[in-house]
Structure formats: structure tokens, C-alpha cells
N, C-alpha and C positions, 0 to 999 in steps of 0.2 A: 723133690718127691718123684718126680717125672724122669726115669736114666733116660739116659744122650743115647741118639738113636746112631749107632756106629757102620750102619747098613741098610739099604731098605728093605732087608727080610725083615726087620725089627720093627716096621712101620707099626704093622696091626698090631702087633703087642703092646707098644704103647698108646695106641687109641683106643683099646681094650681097656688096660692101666686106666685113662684116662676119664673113660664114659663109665666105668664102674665105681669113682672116685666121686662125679657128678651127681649120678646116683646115692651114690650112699648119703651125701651132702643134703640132697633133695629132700631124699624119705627124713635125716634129722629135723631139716627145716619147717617140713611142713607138720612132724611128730611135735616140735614145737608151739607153733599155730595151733595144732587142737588143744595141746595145757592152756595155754594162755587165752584163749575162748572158747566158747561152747560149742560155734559153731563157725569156721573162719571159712566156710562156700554160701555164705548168705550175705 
């Protein structure tokens, strides 16, 4: 999922890649938690 970093100009692009991945991940999971309860911050 992740391309092979073949330089370090390439760094940030993949930790970009990376944290916007985690993110997206996050926002599903917790989109999750609110179906599955009413209220899952109590």
C-alpha cells in the first residue's frame, strides 16, 4: 500500500501517504462506534 521510498525527497510523501491513511481509518472507526451505540464518549 505504502511505495518504497527510493530517495529521501520521497520521505514526506510517504508519511503524507501514510497519516492520511490513519486518518481515514480513524474517522471509519469511530463512524463505526457511533452505529453500534448511542453514545460511545460516555
Amino acid at each position: 500500500m505504502i511505495p518504497e521510498i527510493p530517495n529521501g525527497g520521497d520521505l514526506l510523501t510517504t508519511v503524507a501517504v501514510s497519516l492520511v491513511i490513519l486518518v481515514a481509518f480513524a474517522i471509519i472507526w469511530i463512524g463505526v462506534r457511533r452505529i453500534r451505540s448511542d453514545d460511545p464518549f460516555r
